[in-house]
Biopython code that builds the backbone (N, CA, C, O; Angstrom):
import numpy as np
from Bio.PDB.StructureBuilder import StructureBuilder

atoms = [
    (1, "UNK", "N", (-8.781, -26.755, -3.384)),
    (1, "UNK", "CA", (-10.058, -27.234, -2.879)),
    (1, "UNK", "C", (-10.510, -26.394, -1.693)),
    (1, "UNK", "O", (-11.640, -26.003, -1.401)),
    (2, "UNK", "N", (-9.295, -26.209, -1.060)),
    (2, "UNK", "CA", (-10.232, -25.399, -0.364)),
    (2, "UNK", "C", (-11.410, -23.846, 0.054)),
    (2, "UNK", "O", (-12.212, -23.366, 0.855)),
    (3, "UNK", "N", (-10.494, -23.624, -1.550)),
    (3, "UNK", "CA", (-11.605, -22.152, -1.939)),
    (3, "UNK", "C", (-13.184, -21.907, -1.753)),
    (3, "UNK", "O", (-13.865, -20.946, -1.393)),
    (4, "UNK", "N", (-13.555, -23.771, -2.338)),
    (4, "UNK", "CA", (-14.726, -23.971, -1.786)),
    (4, "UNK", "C", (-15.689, -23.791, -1.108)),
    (4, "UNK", "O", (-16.898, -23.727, -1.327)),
    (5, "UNK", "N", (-15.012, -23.705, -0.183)),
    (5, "UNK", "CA", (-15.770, -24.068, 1.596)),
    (5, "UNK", "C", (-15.689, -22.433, 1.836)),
    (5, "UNK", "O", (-16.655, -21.915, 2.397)),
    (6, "UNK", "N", (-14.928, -21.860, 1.561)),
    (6, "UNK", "CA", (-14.630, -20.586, 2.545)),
    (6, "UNK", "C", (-15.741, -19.570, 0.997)),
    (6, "UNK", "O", (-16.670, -18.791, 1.212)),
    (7, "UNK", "N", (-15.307, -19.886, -0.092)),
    (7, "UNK", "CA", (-16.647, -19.126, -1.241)),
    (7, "UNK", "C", (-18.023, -19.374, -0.636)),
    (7, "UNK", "O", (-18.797, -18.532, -0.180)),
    (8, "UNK", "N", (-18.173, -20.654, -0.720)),
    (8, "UNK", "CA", (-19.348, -21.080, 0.044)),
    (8, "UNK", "C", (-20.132, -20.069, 0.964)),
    (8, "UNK", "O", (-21.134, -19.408, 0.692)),
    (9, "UNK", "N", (-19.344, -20.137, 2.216)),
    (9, "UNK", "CA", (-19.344, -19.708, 3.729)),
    (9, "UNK", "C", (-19.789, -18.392, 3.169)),
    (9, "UNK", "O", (-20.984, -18.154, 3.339)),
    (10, "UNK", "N", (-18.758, -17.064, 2.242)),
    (10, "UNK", "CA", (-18.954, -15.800, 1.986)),
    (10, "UNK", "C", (-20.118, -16.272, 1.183)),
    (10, "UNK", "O", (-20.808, -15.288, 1.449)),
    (11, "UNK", "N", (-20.880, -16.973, 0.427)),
    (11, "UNK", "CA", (-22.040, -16.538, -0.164)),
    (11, "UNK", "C", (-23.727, -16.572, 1.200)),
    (11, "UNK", "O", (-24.653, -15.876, 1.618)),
    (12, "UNK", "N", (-23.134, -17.833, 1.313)),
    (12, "UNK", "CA", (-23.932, -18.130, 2.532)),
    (12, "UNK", "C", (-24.256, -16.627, 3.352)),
    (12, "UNK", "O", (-25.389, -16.179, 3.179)),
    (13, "UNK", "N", (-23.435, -15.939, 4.119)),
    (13, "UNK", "CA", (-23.398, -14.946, 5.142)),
    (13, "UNK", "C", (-23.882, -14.043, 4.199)),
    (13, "UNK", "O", (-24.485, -13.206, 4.870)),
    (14, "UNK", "N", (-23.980, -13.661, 2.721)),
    (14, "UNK", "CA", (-23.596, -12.717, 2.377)),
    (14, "UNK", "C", (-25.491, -12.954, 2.006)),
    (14, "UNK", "O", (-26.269, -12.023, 2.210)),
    (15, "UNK", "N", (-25.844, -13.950, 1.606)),
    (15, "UNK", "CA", (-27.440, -14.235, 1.646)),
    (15, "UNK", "C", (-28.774, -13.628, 2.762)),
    (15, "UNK", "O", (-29.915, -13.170, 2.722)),
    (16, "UNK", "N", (-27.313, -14.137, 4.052)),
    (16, "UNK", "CA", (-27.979, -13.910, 5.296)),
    (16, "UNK", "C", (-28.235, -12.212, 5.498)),
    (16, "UNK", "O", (-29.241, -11.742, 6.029)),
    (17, "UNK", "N", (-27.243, -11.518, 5.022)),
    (17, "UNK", "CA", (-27.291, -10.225, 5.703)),
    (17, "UNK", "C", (-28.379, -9.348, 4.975)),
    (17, "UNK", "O", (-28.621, -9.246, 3.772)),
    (18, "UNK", "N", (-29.017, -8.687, 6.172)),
    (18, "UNK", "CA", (-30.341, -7.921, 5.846)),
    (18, "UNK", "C", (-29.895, -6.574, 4.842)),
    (18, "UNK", "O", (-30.704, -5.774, 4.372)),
    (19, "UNK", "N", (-28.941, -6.551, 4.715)),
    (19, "UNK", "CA", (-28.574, -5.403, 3.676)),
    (19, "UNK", "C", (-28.860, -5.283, 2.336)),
    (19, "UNK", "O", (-29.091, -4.280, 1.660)),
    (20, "UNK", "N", (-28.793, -6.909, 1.937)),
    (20, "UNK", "CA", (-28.271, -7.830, 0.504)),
    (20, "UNK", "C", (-30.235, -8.518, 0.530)),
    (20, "UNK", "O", (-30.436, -9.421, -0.281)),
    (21, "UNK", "N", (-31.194, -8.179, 1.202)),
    (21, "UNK", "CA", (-32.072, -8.646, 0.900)),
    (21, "UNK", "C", (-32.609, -8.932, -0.733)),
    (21, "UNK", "O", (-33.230, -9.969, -0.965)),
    (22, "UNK", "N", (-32.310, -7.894, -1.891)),
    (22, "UNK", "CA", (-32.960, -8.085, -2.996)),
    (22, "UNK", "C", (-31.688, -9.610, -3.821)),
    (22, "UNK", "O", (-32.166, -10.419, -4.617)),
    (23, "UNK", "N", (-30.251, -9.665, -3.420)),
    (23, "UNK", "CA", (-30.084, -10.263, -3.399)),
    (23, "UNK", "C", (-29.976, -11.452, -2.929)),
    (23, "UNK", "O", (-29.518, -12.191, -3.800)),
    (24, "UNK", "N", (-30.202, -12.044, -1.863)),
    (24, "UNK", "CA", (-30.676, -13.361, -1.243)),
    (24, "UNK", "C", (-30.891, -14.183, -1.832)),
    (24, "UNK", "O", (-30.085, -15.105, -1.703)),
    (25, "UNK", "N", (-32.177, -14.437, -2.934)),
    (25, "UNK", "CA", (-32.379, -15.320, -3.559)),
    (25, "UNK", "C", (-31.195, -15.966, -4.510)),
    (25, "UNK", "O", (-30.913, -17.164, -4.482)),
    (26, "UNK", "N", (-30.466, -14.877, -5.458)),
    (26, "UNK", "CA", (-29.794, -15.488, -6.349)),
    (26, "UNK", "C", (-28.127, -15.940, -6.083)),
    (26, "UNK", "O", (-27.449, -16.524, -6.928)),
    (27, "UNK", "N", (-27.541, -15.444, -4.432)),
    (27, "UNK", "CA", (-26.744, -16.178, -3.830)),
    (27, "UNK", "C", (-27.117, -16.904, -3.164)),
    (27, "UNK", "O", (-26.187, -17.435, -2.558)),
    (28, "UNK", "N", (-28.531, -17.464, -2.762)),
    (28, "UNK", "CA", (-28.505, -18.869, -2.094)),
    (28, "UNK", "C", (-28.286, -19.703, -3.144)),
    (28, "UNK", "O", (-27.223, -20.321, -3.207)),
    (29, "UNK", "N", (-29.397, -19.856, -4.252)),
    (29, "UNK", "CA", (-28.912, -20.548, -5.879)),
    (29, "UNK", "C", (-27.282, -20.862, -6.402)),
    (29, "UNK", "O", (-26.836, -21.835, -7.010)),
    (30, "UNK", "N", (-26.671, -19.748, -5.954)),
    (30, "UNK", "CA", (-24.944, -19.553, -6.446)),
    (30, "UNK", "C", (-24.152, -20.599, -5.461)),
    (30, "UNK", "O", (-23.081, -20.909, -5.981)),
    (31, "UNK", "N", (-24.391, -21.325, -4.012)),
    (31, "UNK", "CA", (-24.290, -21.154, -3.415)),
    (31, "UNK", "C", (-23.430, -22.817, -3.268)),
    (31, "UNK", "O", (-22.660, -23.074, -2.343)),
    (32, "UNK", "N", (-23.771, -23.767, -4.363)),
    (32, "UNK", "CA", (-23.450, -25.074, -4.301)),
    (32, "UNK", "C", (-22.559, -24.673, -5.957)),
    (32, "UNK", "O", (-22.283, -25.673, -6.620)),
    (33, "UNK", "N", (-22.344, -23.958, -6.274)),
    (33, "UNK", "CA", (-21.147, -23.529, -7.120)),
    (33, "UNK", "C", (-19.558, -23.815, -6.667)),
    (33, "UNK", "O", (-18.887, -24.590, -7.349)),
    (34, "UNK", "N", (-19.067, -23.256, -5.662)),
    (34, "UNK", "CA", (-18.027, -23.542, -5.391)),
    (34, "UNK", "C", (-17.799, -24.982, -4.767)),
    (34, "UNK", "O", (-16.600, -25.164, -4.554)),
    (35, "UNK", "N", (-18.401, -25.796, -4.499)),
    (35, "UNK", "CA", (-18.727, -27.102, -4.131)),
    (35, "UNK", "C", (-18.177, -27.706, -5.570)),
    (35, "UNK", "O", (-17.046, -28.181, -5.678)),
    (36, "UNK", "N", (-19.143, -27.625, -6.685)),
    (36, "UNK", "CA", (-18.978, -28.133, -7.840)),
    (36, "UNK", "C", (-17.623, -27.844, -8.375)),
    (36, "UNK", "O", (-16.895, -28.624, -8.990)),
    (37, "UNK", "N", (-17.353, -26.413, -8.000)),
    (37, "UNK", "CA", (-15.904, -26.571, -8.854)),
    (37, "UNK", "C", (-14.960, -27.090, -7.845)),
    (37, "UNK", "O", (-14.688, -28.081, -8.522)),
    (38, "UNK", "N", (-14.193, -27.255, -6.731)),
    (38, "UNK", "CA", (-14.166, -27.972, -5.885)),
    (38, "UNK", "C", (-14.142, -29.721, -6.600)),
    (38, "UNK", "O", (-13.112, -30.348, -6.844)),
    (39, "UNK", "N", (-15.242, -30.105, -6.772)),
    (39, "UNK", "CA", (-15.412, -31.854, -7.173)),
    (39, "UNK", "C", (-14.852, -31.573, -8.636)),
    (39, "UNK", "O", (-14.090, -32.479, -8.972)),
    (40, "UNK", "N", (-14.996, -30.631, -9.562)),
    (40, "UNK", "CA", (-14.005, -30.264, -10.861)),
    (40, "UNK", "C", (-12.756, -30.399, -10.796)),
    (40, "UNK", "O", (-12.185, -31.116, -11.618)),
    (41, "UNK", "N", (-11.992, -29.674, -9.705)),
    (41, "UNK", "CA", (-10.737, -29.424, -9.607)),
    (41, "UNK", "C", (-10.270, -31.127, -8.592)),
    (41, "UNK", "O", (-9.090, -31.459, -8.482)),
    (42, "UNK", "N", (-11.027, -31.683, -8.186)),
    (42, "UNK", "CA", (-11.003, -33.031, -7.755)),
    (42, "UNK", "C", (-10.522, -34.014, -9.161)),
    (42, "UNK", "O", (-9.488, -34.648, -9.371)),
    (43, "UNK", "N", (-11.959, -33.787, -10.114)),
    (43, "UNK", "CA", (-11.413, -34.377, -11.335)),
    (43, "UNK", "C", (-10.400, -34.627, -12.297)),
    (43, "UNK", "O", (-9.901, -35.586, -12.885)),
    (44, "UNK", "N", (-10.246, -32.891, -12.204)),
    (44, "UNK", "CA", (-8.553, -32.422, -12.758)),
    (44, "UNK", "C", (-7.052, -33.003, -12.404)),
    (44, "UNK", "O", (-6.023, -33.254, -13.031)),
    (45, "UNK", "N", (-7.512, -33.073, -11.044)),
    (45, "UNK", "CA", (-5.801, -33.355, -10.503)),
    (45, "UNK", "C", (-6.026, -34.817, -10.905)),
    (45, "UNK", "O", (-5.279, -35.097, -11.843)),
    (46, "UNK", "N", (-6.731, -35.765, -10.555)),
    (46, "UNK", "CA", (-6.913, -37.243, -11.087)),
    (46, "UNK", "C", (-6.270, -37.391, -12.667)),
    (46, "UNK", "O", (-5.451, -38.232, -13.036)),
    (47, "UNK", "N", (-6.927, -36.263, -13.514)),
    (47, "UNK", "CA", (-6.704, -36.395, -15.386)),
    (47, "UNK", "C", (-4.873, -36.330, -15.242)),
    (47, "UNK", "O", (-3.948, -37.065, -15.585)),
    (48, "UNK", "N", (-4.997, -35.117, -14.591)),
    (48, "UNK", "CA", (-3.289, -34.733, -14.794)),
    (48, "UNK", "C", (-2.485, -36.071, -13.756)),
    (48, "UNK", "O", (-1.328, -36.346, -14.074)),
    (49, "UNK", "N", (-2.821, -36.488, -13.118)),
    (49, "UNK", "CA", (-2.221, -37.550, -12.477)),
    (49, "UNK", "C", (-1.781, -38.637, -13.202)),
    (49, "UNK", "O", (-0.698, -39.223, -13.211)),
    (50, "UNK", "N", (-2.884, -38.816, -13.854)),
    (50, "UNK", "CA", (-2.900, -40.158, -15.089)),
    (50, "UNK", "C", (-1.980, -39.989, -16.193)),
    (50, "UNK", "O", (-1.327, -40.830, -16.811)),
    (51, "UNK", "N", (-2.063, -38.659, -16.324)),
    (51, "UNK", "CA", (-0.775, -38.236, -17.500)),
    (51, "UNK", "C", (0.882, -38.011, -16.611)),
    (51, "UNK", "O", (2.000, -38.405, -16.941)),
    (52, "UNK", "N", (0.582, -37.488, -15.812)),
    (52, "UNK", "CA", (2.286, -38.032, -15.232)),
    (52, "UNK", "C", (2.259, -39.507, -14.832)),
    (52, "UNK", "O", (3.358, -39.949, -15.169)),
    (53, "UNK", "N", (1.645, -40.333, -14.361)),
    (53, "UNK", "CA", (1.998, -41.878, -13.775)),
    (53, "UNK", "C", (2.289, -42.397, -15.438)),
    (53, "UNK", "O", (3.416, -42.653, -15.863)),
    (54, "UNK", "N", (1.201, -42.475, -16.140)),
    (54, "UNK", "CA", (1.713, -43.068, -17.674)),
    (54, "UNK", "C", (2.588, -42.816, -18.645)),
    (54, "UNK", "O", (3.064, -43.559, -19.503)),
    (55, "UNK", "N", (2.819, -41.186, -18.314)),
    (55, "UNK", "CA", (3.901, -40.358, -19.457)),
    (55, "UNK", "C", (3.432, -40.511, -20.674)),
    (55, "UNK", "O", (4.192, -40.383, -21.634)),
    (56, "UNK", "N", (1.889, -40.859, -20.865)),
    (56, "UNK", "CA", (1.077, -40.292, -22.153)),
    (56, "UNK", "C", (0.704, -39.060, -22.048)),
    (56, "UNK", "O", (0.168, -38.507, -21.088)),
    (57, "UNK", "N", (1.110, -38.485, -23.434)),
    (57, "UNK", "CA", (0.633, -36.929, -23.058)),
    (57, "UNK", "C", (-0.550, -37.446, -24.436)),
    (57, "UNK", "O", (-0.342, -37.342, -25.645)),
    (58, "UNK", "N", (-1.513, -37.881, -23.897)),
    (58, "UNK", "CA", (-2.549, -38.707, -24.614)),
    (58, "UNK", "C", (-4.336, -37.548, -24.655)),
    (58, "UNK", "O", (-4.778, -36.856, -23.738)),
    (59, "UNK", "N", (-4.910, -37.760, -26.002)),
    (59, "UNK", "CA", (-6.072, -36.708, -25.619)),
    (59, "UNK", "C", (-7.090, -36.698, -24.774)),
    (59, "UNK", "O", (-7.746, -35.694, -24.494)),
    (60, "UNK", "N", (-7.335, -38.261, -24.157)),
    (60, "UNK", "CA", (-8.629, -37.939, -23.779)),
    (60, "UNK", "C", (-8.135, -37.414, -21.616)),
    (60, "UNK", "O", (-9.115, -37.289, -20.881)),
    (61, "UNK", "N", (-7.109, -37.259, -21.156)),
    (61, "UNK", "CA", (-6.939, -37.281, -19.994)),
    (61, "UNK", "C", (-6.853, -35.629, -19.664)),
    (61, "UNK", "O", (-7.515, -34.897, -18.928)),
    (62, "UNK", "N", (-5.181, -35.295, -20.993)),
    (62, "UNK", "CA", (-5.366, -33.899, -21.448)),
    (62, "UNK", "C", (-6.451, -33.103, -21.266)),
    (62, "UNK", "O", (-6.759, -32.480, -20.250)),
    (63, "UNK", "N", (-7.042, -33.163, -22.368)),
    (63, "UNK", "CA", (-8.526, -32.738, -22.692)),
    (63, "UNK", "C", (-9.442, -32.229, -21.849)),
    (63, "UNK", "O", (-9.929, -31.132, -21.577)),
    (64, "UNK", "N", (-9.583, -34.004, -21.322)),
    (64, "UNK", "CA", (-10.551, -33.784, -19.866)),
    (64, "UNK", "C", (-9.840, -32.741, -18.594)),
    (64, "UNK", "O", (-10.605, -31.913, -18.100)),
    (65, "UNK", "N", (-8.879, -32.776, -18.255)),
    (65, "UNK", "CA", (-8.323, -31.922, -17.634)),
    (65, "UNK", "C", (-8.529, -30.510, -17.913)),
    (65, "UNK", "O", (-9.072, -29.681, -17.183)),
    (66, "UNK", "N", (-7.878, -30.302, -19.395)),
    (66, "UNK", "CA", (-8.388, -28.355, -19.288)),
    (66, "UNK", "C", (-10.076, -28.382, -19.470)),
    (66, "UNK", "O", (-10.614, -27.387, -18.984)),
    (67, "UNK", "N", (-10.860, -29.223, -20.003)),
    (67, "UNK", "CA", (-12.218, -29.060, -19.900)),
    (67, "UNK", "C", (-12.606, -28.695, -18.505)),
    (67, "UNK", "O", (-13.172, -27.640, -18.220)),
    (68, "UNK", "N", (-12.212, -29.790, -17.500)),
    (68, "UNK", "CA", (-12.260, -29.548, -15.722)),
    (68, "UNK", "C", (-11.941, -27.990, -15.192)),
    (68, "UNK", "O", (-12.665, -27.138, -14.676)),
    (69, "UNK", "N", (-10.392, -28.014, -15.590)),
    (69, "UNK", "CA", (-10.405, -26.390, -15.100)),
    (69, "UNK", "C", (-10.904, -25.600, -15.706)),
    (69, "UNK", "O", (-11.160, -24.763, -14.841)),
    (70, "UNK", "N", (-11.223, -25.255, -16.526)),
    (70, "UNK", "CA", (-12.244, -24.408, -17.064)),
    (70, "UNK", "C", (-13.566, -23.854, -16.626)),
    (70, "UNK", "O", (-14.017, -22.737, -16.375)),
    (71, "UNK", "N", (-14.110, -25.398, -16.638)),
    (71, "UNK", "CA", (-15.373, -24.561, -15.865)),
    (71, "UNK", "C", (-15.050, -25.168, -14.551)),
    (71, "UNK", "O", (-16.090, -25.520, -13.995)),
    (72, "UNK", "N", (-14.255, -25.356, -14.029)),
    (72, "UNK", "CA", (-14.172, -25.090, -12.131)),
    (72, "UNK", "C", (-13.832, -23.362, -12.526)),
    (72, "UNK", "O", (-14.547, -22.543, -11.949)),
    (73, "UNK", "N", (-12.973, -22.938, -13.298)),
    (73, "UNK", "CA", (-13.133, -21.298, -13.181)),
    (73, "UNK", "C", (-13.915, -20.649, -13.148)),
    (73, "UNK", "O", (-14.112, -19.704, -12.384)),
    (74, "UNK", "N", (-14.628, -21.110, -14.137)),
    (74, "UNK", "CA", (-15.453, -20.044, -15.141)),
    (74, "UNK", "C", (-16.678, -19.974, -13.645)),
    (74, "UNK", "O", (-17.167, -18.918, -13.244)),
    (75, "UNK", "N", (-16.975, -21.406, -13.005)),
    (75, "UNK", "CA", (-18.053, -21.685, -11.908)),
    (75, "UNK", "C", (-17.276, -20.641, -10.565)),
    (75, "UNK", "O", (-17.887, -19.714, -10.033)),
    (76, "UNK", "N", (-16.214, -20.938, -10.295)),
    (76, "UNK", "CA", (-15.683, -19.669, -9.771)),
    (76, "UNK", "C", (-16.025, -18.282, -9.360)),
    (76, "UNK", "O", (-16.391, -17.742, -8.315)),
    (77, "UNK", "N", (-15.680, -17.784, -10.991)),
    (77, "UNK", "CA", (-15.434, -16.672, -11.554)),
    (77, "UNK", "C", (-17.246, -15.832, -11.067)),
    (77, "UNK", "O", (-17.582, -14.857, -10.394)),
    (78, "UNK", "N", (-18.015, -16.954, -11.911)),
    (78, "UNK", "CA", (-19.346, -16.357, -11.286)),
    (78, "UNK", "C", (-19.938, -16.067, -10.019)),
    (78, "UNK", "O", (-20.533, -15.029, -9.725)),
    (79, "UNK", "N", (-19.663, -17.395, -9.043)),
    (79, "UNK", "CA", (-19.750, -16.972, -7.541)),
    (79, "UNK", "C", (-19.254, -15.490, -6.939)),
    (79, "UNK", "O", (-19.896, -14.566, -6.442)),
    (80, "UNK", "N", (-17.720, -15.687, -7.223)),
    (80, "UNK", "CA", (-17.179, -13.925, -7.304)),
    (80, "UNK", "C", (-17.746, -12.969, -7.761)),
    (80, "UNK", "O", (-18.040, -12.006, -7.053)),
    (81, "UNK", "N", (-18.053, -13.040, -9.196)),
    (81, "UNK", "CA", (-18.826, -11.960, -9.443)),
    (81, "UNK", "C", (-19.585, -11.289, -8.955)),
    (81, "UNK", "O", (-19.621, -10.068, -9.103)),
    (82, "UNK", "N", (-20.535, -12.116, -8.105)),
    (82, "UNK", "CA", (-22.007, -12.309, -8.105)),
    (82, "UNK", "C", (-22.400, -11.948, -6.230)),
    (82, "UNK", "O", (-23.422, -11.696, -5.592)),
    (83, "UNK", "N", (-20.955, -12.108, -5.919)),
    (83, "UNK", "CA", (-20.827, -11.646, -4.474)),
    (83, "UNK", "C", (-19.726, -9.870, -4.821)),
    (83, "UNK", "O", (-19.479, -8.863, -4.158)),
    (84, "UNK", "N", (-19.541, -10.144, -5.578)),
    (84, "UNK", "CA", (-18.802, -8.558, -5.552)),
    (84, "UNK", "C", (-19.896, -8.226, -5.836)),
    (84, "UNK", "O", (-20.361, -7.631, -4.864)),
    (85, "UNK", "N", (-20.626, -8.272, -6.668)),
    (85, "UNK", "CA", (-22.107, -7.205, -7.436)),
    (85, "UNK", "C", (-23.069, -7.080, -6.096)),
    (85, "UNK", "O", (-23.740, -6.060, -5.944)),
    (86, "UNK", "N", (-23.101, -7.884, -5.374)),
    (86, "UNK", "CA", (-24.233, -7.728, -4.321)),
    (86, "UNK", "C", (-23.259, -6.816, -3.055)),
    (86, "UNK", "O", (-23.721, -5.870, -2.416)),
    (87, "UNK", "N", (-22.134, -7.251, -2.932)),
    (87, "UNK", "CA", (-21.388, -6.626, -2.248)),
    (87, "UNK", "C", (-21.166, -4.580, -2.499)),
    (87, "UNK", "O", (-21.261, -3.566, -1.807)),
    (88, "UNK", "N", (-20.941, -4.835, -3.470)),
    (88, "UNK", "CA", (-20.611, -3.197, -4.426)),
    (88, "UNK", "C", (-21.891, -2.628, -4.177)),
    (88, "UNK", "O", (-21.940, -1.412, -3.993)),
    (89, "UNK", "N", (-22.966, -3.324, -4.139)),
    (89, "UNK", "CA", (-25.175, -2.426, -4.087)),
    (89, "UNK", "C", (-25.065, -2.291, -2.910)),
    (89, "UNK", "O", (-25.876, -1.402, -2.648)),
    (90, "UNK", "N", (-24.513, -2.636, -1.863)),
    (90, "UNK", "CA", (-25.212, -2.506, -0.638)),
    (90, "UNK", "C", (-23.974, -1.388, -0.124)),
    (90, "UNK", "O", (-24.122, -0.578, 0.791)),
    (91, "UNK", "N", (-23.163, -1.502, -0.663)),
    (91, "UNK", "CA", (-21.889, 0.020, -0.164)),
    (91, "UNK", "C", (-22.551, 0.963, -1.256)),
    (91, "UNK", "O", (-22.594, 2.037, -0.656)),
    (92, "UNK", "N", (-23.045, 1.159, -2.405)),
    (92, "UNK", "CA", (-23.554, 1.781, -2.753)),
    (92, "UNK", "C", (-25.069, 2.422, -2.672)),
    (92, "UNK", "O", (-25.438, 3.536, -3.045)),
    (93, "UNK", "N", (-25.601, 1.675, -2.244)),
    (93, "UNK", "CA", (-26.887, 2.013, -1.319)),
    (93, "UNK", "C", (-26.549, 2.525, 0.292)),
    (93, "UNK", "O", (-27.079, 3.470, 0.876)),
    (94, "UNK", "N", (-25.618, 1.701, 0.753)),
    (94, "UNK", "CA", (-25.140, 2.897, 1.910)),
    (94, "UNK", "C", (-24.631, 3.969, 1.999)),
    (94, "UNK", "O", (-24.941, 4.578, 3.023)),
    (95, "UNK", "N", (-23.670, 4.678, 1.042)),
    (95, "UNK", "CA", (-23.198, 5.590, 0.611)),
    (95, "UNK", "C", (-24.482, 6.715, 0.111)),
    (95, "UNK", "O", (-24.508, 7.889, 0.478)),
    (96, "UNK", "N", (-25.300, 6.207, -0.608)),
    (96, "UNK", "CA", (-26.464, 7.097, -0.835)),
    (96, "UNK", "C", (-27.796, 7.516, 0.081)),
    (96, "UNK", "O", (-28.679, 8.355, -0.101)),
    (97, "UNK", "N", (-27.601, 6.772, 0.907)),
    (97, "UNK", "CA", (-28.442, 6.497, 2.354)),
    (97, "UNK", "C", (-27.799, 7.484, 3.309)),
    (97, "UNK", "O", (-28.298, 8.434, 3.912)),
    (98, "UNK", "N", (-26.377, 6.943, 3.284)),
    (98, "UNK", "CA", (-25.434, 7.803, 4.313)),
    (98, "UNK", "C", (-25.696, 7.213, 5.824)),
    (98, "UNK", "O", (-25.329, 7.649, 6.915)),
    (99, "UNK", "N", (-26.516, 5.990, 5.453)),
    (99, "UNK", "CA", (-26.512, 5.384, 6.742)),
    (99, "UNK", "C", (-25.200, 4.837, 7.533)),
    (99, "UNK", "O", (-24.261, 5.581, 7.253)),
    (100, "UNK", "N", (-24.863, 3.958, 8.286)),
    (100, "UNK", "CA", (-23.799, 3.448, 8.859)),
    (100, "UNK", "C", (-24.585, 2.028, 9.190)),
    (100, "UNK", "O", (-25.779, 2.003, 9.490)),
    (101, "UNK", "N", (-23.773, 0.881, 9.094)),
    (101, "UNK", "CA", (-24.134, -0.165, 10.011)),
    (101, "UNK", "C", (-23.119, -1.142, 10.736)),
    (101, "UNK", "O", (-23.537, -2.007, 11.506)),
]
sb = StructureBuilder()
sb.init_structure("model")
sb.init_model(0)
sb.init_chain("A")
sb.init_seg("    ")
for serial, (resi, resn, name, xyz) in enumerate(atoms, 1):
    if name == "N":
        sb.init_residue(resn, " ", resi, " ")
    sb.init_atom(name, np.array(xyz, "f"), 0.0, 1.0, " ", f" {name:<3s}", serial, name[0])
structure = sb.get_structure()
């Protein structure tokens, strides 16, 4: 859970900085992603909880569980992305600039 807060925080700053202007818009949008997976991975440990307290290895708790982690990843996976890609344009626009900041 706590990947969350600190994904968050890096999209947040990463919105803010005047470098990343063409991106701004689509990491503020990204930005309640790691939140969600966060309340996913909340869900998950509850499913898998229910299956060790009962010792049903039963479908619908199962199920719901890898459904949960899944897309807490996959919701993840995109935030990352999506801050490396904006991250990678602006070292690559500095590099071609040859500016410094």
């Amino acid at each position: 859970m706590g990947y969350a807060g600190g994904l968050t925080a890096l999209l947040v700053q990463l919105a803010a900085s005047p470098r990343l202007t063409s991106w701004a818009p689509a990491l503020r949008r990204l930005t309640p992603l790691p939140l969600i997976a966060g309340a996913l991975d909340i869900l998950e440990n509850i499913c898998l909880l229910a299956v060790v307290a009962t010792h049903a290895i039963g479908w619908p708790a199962v199920s719901l569980a890898g459904v949960f982690a899944s897309v807490k990843f996959a919701l993840v996976g995109i935030a990352l992305l999506a801050g490396l890609l904006a991250g990678a344009s602006s070292l690559r626009r500095e590099s071609r600039t040859g500016a410094r900041g």
